[in-house]
C-alpha positions in Angstrom: -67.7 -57.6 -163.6 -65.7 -54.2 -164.7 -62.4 -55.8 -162.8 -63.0 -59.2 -165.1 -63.3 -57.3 -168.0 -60.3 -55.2 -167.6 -58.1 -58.3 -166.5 -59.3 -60.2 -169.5 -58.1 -56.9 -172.2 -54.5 -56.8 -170.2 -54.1 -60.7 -171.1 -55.6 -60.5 -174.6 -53.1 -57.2 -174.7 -49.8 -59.2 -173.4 -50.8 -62.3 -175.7 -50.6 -59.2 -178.5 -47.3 -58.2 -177.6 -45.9 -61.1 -177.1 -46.7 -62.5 -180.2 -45.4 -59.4 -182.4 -42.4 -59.8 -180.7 -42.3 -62.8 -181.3 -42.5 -62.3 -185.2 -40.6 -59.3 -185.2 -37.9 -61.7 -183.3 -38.1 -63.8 -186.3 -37.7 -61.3 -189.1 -34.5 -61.2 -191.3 -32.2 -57.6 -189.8 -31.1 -56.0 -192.5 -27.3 -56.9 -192.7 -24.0 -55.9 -194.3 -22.1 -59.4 -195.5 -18.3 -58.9 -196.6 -15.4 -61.1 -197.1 -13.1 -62.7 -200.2 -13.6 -65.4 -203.0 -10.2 -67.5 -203.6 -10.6 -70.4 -205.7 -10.3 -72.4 -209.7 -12.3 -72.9 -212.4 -12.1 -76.4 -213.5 -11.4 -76.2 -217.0 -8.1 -78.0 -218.2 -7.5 -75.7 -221.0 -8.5 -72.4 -218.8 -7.8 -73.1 -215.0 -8.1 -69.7 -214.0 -7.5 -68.6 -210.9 -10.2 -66.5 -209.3 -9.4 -63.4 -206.3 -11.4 -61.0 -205.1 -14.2 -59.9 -202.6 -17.5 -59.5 -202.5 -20.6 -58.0 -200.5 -23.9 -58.6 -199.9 -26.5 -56.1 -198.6 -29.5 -58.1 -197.3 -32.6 -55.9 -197.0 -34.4 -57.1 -193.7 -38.5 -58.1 -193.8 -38.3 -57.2 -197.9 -37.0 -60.6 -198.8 -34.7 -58.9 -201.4 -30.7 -58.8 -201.2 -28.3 -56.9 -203.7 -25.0 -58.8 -203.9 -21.9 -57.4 -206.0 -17.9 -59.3 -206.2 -15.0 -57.9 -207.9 -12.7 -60.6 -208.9 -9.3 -61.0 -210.6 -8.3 -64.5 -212.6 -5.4 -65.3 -214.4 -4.4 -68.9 -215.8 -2.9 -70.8 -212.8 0.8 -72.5 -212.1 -1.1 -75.6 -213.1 -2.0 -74.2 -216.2 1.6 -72.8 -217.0 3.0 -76.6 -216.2 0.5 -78.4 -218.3 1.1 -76.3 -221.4 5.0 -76.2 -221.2 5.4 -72.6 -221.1 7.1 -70.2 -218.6 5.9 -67.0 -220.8 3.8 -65.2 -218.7 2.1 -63.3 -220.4 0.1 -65.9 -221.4 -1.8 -66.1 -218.3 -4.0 -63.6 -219.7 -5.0 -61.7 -216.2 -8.3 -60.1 -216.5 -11.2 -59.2 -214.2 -15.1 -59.2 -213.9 -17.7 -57.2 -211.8 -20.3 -59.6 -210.8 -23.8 -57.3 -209.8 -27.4 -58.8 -209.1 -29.7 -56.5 -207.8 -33.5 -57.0 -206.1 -32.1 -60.4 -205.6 -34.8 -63.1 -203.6 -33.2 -64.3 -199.9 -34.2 -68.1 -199.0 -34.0 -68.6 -195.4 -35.5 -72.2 -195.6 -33.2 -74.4 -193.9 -34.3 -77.8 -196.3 -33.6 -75.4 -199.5 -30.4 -74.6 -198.3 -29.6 -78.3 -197.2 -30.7 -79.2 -200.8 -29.2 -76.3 -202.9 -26.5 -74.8 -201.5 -23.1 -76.9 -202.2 -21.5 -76.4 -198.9 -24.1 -79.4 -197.7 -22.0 -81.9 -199.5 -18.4 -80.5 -198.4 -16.0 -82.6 -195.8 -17.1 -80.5 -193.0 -20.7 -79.6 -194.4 -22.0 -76.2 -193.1 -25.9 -75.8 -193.8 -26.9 -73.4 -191.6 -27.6 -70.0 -193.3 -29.3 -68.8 -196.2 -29.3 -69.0 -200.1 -29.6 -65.3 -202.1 -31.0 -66.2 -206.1 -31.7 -64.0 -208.8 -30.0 -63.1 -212.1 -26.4 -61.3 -212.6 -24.7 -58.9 -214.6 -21.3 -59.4 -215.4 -18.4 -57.8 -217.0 -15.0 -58.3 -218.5 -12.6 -55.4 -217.7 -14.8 -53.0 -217.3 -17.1 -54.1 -220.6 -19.4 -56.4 -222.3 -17.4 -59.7 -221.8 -17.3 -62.3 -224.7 -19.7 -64.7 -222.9 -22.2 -62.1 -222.9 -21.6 -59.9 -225.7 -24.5 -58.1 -225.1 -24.7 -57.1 -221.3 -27.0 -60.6 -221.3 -27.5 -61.9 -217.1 -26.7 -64.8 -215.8 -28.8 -66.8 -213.3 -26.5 -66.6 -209.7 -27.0 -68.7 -206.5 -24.9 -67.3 -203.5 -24.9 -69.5 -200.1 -24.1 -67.9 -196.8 -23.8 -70.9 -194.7 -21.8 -71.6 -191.8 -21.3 -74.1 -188.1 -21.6 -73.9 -184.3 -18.2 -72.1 -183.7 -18.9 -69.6 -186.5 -22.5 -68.8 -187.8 -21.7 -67.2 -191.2 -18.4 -68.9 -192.3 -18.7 -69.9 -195.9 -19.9 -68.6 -199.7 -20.4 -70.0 -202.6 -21.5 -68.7 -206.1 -22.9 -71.2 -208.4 -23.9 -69.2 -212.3 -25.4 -70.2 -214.6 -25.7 -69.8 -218.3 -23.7 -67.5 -220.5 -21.5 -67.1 -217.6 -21.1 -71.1 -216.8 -19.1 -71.0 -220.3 -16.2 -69.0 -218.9 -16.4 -70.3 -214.9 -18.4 -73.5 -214.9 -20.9 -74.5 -213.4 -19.3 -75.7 -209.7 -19.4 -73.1 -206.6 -17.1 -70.8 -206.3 -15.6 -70.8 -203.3 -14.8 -67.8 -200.8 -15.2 -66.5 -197.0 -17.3 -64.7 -194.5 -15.2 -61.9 -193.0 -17.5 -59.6 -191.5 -21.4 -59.6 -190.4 -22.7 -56.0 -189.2 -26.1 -54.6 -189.2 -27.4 -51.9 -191.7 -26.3 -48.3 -190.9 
């Protein structure tokens, strides 16, 4: 009777561990994201150009992610051609500091499949996760004139990626004031480096 009783507490104990390893298996790792943005805005009388990089910090079992890009833009060749010009000092360079903080991370694959632009691309990537919450931005170094007033901007940001590389892709879609000076399509960039948390 003793021996039954002791077998049946080592099962219900290995059921115990293996099921917290289980979850524990499944909970987000903290993680450092890093890479560049290179892409346009689609306006025909702005067609910036847009450089930089960005980083995300994604804060394990918390749900929460704080995301930060430092990008350059500067009317395009495009733009130069279309207006007739070859001053260049009209391609009025500037640049913009793009923070959200306490960010929510979405690691439902059917969200990601419906929200995250990289689902409808030639080579679609879906697998990865979506990072929402509102955005501050600036305008070198200030207030910029779509958001006079330090107001946020809703911001989506997509890590997605394929078989051969896991975490290949990024987009940024924002939202209002900020849609008014970068639109409202994703902004493209890439995935250069995945490391755990120090």
């Amino acid at each position: 009777m003793k021996s039954k009783a002791i077998l049946r507490l080592t099962q219900m104990t290995i059921l115990a561990l293996a099921f917290s390893s289980g979850v524990m298996a499944q909970a987000p790792r903290p993680a450092r994201l890093s890479g560049t943005i290179s892409d346009y805005n689609p306006f025909t009388k702005g067609q910036y150009e847009m450089r930089g990089t960005w980083s995300l910090e994604v804060h394990g079992a918390s749900g929460k992610a704080t995301f930060s890009a430092a990008l350059n833009m500067e009317h395009s060749d495009l733009w130069m051609v279309s207006t007739a010009t070859t001053d260049t000092t009209l391609r009025d360079p500037h640049t913009h500091h793009i923070t959200m903080k306490d960010a929510q991370v979405i690691f439902d694959p059917s969200y990601v499949a419906t929200n995250c632009p990289t689902a409808a691309y030639s080579v679609p990537t879906t697998d990865g996760f979506a990072v929402v919450g509102m955005a501050s931005l600036t305008g070198d170094g200030g207030f910029p004139p779509f958001a006079p007033h330090g107001e946020l901007s809703p911001l989506t940001v997509c890590v997605t990626g394929g078989s051969q590389v896991r975490f290949s892709n990024i987009t940024l879609v924002l939202g209002t004031p900020a849609s008014n000076h970068f639109g409202t399509q994703a902004i493209n960039g890439d995935v250069q480096s995945v490391r755990p948390q120090d």
